[in-house]
Each structure stands twice: as structure tokens, then as C-alpha cells.
PQR file of N, CA, C, O and H, with PARSE charges and radii, in Angstrom:
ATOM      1  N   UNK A   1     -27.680 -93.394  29.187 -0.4000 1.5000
ATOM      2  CA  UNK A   1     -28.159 -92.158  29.763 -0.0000 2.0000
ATOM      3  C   UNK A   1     -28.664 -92.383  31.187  0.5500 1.7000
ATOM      4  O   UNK A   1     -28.172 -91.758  32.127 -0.5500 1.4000
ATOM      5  N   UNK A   2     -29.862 -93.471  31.383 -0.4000 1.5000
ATOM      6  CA  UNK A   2     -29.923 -93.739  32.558 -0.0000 2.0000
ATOM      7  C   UNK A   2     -29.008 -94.023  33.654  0.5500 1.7000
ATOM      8  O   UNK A   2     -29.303 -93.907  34.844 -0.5500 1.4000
ATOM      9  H   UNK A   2     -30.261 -93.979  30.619  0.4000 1.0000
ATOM     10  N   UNK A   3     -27.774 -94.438  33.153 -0.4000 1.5000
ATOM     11  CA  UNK A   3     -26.694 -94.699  34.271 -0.0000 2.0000
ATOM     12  C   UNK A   3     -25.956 -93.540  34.742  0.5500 1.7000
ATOM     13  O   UNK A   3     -25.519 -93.284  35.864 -0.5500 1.4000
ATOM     14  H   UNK A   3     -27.534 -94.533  32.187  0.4000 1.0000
ATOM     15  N   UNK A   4     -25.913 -92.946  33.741 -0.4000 1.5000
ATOM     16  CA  UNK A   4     -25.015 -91.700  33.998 -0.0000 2.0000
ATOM     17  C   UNK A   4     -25.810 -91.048  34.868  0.5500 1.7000
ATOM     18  O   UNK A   4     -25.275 -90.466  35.811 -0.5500 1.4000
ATOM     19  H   UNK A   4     -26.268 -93.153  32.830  0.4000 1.0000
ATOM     20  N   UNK A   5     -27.444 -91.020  34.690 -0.4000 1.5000
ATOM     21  CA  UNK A   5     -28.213 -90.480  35.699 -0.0000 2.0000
ATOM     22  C   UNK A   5     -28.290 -90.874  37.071  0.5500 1.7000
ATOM     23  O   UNK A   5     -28.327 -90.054  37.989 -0.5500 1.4000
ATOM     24  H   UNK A   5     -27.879 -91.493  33.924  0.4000 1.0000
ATOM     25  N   UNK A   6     -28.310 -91.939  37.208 -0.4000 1.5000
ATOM     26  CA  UNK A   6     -27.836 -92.910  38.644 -0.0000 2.0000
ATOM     27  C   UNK A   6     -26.709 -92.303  38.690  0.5500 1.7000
ATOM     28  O   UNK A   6     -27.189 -91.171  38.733 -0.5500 1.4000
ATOM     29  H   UNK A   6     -28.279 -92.605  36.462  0.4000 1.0000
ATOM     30  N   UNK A   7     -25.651 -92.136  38.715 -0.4000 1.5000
ATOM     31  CA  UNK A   7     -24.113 -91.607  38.869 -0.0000 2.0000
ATOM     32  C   UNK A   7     -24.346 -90.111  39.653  0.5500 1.7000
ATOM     33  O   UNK A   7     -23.842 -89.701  40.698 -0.5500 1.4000
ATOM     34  H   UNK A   7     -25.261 -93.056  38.679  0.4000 1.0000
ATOM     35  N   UNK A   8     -25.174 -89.558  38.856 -0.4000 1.5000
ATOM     36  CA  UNK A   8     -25.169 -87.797  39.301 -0.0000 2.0000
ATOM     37  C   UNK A   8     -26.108 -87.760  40.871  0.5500 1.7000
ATOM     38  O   UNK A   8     -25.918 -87.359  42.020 -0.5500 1.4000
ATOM     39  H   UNK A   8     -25.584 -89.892  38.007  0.4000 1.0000
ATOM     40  N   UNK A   9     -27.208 -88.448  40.087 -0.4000 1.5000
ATOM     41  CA  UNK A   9     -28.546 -88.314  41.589 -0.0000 2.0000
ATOM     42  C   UNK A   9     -28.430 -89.660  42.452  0.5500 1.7000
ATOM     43  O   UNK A   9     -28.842 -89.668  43.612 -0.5500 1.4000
ATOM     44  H   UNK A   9     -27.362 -88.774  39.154  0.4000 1.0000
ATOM     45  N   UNK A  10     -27.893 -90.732  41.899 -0.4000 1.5000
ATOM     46  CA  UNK A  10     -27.762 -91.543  42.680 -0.0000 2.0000
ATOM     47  C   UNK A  10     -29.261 -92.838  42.702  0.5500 1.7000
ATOM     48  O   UNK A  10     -30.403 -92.586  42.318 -0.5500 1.4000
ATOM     49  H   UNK A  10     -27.557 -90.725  40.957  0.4000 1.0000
ATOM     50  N   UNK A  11     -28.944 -93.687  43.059 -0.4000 1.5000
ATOM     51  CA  UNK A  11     -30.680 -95.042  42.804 -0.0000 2.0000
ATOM     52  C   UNK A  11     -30.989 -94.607  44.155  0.5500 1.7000
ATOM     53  O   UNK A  11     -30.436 -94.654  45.254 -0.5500 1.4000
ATOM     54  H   UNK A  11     -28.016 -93.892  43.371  0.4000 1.0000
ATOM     55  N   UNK A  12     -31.886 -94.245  43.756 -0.4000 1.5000
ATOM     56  CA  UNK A  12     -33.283 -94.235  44.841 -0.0000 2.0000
ATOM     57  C   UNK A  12     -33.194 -95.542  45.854  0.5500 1.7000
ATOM     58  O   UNK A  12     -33.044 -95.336  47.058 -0.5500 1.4000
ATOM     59  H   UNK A  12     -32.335 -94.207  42.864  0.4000 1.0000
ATOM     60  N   UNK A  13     -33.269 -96.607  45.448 -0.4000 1.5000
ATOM     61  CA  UNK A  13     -33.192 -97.574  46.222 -0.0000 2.0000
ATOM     62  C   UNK A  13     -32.240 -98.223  46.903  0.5500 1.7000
ATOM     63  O   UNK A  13     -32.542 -99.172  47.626 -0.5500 1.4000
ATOM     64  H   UNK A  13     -33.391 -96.774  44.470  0.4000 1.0000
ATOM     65  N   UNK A  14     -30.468 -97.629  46.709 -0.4000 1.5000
ATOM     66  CA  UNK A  14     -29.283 -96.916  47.343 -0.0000 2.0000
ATOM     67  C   UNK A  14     -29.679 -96.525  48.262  0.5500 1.7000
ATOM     68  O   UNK A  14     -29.769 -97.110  49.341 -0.5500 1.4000
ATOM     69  H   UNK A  14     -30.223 -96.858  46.122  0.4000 1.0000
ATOM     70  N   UNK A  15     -30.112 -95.033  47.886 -0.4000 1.5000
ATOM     71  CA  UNK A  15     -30.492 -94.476  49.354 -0.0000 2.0000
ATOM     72  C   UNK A  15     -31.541 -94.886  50.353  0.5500 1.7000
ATOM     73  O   UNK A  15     -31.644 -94.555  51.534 -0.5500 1.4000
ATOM     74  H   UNK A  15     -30.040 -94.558  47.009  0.4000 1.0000
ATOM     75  N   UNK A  16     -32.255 -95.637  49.663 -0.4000 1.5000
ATOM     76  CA  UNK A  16     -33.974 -96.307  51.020 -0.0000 2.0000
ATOM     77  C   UNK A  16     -32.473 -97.028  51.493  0.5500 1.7000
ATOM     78  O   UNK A  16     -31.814 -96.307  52.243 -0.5500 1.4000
ATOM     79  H   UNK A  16     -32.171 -95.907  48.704  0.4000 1.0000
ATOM     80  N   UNK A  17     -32.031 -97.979  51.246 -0.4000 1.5000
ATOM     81  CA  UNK A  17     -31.054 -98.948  51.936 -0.0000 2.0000
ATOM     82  C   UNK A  17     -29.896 -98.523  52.530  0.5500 1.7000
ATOM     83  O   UNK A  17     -29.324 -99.410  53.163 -0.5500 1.4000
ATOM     84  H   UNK A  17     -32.566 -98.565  50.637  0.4000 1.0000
ATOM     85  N   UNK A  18     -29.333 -97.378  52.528 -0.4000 1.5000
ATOM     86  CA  UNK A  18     -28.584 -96.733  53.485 -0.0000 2.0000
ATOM     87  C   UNK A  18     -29.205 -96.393  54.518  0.5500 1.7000
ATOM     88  O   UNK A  18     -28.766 -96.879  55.560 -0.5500 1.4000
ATOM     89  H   UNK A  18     -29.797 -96.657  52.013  0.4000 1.0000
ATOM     90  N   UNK A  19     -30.450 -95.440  54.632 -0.4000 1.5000
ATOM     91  CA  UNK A  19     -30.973 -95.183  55.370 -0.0000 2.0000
ATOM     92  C   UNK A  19     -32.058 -96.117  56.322  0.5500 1.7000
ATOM     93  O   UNK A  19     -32.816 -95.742  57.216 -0.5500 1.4000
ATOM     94  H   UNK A  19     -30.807 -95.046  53.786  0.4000 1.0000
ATOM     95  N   UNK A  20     -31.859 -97.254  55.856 -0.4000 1.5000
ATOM     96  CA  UNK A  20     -32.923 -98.235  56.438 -0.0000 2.0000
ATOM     97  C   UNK A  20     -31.719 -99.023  57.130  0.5500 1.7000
ATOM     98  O   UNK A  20     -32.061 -99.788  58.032 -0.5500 1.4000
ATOM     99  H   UNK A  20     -31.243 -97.559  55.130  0.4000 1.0000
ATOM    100  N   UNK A  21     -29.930 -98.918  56.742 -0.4000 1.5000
ATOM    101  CA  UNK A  21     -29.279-100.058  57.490 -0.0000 2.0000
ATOM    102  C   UNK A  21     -28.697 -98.896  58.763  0.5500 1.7000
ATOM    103  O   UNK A  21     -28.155 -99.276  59.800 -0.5500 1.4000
ATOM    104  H   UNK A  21     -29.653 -98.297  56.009  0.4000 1.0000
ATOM    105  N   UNK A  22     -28.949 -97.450  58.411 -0.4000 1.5000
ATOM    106  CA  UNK A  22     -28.720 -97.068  60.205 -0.0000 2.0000
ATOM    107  C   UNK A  22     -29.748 -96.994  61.309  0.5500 1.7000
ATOM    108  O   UNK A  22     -29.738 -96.842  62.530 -0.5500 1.4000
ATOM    109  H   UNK A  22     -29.390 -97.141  57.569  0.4000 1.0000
ATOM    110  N   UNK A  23     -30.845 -97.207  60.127 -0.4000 1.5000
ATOM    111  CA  UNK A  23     -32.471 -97.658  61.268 -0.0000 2.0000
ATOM    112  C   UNK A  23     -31.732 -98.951  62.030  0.5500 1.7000
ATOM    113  O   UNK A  23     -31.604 -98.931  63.254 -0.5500 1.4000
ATOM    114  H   UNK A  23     -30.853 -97.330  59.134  0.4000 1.0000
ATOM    115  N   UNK A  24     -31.252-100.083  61.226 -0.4000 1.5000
ATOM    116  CA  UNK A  24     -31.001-101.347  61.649 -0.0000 2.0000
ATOM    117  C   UNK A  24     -29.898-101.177  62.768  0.5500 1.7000
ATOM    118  O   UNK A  24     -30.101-101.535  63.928 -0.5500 1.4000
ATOM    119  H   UNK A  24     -31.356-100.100  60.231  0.4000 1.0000
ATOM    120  N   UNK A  25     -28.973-100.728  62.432 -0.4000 1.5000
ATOM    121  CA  UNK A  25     -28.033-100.443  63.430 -0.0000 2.0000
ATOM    122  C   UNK A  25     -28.223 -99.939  64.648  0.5500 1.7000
ATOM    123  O   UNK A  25     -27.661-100.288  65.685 -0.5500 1.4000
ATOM    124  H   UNK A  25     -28.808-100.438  61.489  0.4000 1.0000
ATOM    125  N   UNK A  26     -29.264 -98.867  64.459 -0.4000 1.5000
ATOM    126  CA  UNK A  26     -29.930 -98.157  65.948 -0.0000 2.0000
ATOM    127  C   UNK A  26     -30.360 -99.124  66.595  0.5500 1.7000
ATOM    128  O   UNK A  26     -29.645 -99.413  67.554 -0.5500 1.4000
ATOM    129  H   UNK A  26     -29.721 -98.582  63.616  0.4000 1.0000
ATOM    130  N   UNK A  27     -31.252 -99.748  66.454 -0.4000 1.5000
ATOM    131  CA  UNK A  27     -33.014-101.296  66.484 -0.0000 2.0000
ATOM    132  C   UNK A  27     -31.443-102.358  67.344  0.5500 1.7000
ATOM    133  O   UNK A  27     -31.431-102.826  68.483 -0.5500 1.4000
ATOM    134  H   UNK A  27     -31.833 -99.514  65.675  0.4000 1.0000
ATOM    135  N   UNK A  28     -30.515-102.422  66.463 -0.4000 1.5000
ATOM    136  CA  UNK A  28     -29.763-103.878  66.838 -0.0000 2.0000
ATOM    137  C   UNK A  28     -29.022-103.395  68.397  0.5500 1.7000
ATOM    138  O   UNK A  28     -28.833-104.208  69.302 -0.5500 1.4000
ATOM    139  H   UNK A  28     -30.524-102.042  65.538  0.4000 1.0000
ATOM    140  N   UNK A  29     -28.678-101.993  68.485 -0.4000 1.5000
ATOM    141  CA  UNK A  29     -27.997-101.538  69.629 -0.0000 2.0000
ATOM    142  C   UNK A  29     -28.428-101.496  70.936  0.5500 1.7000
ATOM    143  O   UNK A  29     -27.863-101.319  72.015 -0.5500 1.4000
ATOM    144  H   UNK A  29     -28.832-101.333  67.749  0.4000 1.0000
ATOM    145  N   UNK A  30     -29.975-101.774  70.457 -0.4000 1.5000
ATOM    146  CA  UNK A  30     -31.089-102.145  71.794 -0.0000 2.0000
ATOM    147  C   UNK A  30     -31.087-103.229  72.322  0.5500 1.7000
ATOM    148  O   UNK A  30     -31.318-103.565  73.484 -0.5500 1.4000
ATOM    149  H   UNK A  30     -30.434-101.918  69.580  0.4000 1.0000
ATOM    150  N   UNK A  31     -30.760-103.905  71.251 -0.4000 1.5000
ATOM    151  CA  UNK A  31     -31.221-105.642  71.490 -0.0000 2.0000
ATOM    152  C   UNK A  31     -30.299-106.003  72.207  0.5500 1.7000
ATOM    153  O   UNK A  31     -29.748-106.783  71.430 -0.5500 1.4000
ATOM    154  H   UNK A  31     -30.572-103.633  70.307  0.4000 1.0000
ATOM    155  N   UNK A  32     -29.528-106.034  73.384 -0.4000 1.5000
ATOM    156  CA  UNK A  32     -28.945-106.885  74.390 -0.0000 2.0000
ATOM    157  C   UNK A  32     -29.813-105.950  75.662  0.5500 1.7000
ATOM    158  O   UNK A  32     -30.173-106.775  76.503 -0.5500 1.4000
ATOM    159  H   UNK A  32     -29.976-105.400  74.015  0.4000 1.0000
ATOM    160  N   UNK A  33     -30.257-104.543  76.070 -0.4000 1.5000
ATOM    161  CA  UNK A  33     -30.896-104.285  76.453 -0.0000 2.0000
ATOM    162  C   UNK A  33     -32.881-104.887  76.634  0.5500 1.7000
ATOM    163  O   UNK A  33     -33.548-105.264  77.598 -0.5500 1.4000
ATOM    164  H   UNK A  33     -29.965-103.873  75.387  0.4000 1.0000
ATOM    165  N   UNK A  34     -33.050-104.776  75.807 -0.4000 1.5000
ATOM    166  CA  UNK A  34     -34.367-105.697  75.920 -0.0000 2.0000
ATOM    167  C   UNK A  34     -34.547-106.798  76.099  0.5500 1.7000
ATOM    168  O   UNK A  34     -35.723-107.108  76.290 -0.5500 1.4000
ATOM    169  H   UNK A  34     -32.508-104.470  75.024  0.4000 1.0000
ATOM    170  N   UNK A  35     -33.081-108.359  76.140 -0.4000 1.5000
ATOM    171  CA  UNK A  35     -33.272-109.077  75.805 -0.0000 2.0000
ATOM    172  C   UNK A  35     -32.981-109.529  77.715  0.5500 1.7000
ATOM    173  O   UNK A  35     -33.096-110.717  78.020 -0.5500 1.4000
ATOM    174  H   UNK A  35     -32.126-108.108  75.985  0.4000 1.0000
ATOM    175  N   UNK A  36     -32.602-108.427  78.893 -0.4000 1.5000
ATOM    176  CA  UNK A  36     -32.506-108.491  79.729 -0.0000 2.0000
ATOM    177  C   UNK A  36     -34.319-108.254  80.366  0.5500 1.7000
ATOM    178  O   UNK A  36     -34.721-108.695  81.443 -0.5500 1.4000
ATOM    179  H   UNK A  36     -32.508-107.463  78.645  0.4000 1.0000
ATOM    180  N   UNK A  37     -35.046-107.564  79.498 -0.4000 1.5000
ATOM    181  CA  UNK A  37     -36.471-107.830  80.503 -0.0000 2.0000
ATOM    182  C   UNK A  37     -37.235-108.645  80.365  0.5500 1.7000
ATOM    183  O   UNK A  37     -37.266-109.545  79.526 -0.5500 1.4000
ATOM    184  H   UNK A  37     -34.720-107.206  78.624  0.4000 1.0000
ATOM    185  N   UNK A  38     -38.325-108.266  81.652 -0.4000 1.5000
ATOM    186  CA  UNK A  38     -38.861-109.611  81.308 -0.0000 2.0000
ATOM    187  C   UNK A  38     -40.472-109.866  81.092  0.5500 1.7000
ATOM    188  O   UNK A  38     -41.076-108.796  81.158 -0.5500 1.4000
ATOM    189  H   UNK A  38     -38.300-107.535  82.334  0.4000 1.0000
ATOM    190  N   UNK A  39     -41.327-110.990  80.852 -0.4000 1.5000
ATOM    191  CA  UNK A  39     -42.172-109.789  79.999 -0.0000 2.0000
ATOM    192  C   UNK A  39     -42.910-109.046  80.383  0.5500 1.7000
ATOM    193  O   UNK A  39     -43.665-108.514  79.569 -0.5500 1.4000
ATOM    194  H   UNK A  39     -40.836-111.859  80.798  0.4000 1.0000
ATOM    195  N   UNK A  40     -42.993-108.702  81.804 -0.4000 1.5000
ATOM    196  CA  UNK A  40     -44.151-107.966  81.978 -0.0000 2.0000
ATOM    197  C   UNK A  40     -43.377-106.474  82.099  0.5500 1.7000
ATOM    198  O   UNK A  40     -43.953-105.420  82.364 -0.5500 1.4000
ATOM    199  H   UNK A  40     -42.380-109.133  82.466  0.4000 1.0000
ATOM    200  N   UNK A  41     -42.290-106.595  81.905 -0.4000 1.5000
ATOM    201  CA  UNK A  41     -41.523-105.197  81.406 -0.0000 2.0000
ATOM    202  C   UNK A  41     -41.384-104.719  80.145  0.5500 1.7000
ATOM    203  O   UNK A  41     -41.341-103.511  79.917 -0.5500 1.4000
ATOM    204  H   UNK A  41     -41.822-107.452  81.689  0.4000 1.0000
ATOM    205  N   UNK A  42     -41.304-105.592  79.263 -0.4000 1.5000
ATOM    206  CA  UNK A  42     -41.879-105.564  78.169 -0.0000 2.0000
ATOM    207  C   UNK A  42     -42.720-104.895  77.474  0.5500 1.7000
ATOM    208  O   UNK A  42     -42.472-104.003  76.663 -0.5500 1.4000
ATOM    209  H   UNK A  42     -41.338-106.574  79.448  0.4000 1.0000
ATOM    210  N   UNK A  43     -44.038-105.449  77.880 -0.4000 1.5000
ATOM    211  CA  UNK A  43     -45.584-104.937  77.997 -0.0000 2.0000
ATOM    212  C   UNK A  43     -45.814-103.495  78.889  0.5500 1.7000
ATOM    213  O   UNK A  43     -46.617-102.605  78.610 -0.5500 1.4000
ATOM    214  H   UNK A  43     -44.239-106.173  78.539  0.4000 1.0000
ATOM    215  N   UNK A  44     -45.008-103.526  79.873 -0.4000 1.5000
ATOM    216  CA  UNK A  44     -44.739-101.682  79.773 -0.0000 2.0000
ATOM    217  C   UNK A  44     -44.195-101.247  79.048  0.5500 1.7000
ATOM    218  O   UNK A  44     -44.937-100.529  78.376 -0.5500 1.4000
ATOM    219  H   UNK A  44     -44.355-104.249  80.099  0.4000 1.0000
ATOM    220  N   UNK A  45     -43.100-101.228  78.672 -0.4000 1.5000
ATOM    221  CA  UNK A  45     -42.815-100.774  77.133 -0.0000 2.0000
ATOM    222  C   UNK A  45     -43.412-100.551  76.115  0.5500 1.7000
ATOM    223  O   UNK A  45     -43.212 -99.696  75.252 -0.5500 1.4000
ATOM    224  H   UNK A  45     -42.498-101.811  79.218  0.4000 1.0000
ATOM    225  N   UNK A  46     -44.396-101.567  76.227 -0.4000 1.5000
ATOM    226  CA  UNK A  46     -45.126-101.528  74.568 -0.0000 2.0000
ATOM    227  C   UNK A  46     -46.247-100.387  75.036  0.5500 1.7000
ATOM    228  O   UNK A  46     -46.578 -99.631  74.123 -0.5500 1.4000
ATOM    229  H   UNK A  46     -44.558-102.262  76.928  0.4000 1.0000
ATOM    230  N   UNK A  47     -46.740-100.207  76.044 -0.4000 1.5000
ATOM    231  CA  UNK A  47     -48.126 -99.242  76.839 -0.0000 2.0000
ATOM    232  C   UNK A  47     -47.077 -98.010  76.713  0.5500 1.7000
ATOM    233  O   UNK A  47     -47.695 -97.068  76.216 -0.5500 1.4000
ATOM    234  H   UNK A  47     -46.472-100.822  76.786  0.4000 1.0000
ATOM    235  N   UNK A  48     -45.803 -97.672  76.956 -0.4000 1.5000
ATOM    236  CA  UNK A  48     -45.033 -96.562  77.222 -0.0000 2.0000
ATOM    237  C   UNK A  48     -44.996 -96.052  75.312  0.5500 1.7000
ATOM    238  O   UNK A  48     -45.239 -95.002  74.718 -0.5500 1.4000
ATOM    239  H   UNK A  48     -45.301 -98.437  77.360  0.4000 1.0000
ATOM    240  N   UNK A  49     -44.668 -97.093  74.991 -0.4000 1.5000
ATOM    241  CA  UNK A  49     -44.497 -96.906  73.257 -0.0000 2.0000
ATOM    242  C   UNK A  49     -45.985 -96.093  72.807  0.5500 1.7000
ATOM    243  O   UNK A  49     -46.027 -95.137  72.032 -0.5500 1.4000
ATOM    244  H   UNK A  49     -44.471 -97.946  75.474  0.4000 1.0000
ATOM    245  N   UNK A  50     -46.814 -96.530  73.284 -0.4000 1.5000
ATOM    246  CA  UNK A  50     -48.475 -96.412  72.684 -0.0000 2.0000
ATOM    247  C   UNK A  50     -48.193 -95.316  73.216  0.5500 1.7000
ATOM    248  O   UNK A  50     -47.515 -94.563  72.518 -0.5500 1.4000
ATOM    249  H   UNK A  50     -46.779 -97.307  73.913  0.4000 1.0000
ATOM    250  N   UNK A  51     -48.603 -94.815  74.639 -0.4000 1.5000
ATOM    251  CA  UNK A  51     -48.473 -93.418  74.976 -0.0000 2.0000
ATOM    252  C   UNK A  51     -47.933 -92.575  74.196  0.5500 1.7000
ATOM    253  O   UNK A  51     -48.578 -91.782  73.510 -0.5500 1.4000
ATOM    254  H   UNK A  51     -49.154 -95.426  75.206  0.4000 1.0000
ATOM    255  N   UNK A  52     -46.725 -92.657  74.221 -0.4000 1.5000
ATOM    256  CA  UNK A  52     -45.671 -91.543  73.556 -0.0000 2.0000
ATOM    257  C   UNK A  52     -46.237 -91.379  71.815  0.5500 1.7000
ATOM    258  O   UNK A  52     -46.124 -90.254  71.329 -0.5500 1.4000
ATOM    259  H   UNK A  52     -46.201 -93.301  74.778  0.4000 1.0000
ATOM    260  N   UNK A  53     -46.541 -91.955  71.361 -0.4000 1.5000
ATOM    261  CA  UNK A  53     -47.103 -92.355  69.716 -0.0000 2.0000
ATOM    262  C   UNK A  53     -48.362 -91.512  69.939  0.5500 1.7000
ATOM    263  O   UNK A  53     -48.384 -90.576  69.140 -0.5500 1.4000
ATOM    264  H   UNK A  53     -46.634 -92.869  71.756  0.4000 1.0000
ATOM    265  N   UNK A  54     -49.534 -91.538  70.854 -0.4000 1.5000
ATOM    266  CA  UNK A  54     -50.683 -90.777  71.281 -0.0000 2.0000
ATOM    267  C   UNK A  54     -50.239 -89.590  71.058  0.5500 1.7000
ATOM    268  O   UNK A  54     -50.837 -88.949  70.194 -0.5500 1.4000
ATOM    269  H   UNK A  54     -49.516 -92.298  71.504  0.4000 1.0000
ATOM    270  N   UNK A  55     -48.635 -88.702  72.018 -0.4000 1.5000
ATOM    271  CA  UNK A  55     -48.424 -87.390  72.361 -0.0000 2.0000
ATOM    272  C   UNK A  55     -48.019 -86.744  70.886  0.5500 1.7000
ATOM    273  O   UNK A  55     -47.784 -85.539  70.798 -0.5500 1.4000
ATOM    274  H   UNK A  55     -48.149 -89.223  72.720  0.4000 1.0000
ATOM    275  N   UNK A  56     -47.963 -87.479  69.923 -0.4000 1.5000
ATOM    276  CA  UNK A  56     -47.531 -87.360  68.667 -0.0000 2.0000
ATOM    277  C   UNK A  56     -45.977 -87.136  68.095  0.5500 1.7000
ATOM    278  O   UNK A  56     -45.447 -86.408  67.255 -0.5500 1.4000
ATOM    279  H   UNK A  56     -48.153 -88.458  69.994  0.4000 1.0000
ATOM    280  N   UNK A  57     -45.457 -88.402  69.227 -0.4000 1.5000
ATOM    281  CA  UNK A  57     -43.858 -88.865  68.765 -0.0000 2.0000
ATOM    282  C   UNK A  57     -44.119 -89.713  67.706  0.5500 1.7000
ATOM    283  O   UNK A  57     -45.126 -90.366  67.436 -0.5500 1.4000
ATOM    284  H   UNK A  57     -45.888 -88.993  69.909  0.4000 1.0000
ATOM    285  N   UNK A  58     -42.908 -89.585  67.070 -0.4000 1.5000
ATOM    286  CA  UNK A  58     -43.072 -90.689  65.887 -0.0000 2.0000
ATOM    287  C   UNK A  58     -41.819 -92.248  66.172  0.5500 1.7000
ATOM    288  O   UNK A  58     -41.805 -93.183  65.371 -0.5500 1.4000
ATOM    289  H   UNK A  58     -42.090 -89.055  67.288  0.4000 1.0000
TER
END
């Protein structure tokens, strides 16, 4: 019964992991971009990150 239920609605933990490998995919598409600054560009970034998180971006 339980499987057949996974079949219709699908595992919960299917979907966290779909949706967590196009987080990954986004995150990885950065990484030759960031890996060009340097750190005190960086550290603006991370102050630009804080800001924007303050204005209530997520």
C-alpha cells in the first residue's frame, strides 16, 4: 500500500532532492565567476549579500 502511495504522490525525499540538485546547479554556474575575485571583492559580496537579506530578499 505504501508503495503504491509513493507511485501516486511521489517520496517526499524525491522531491527535497530534485529541488535541492537545481539549487546545486544554479550555486555551481557561479563558481567560475567567483573563483575570478579576489578577496576583498569577495567580502563585498558578502556586505552586498547582508544588505540585500536586511531589505528582506531571501
Amino acid at each position: 500500500m505504501l508503495g503504491l502511495l509513493k507511485k501516486v504522490i511521489g517520496d517526499p525525499s524525491q522531491r527535497q532532492l530534485k529541488k535541492n540538485e537545481k539549487l546545486v546547479e544554479e550555486i555551481e554556474a557561479l563558481a567560475p565567476e567567483m573563483k575570478l575575485k579576489s578577496d576583498s571583492e569577495l567580502k563585498q559580496k558578502t556586505e552586498e549579500f547582508k544588505e540585500r537579506y536586511e531589505r528582506g530578499e531571501s
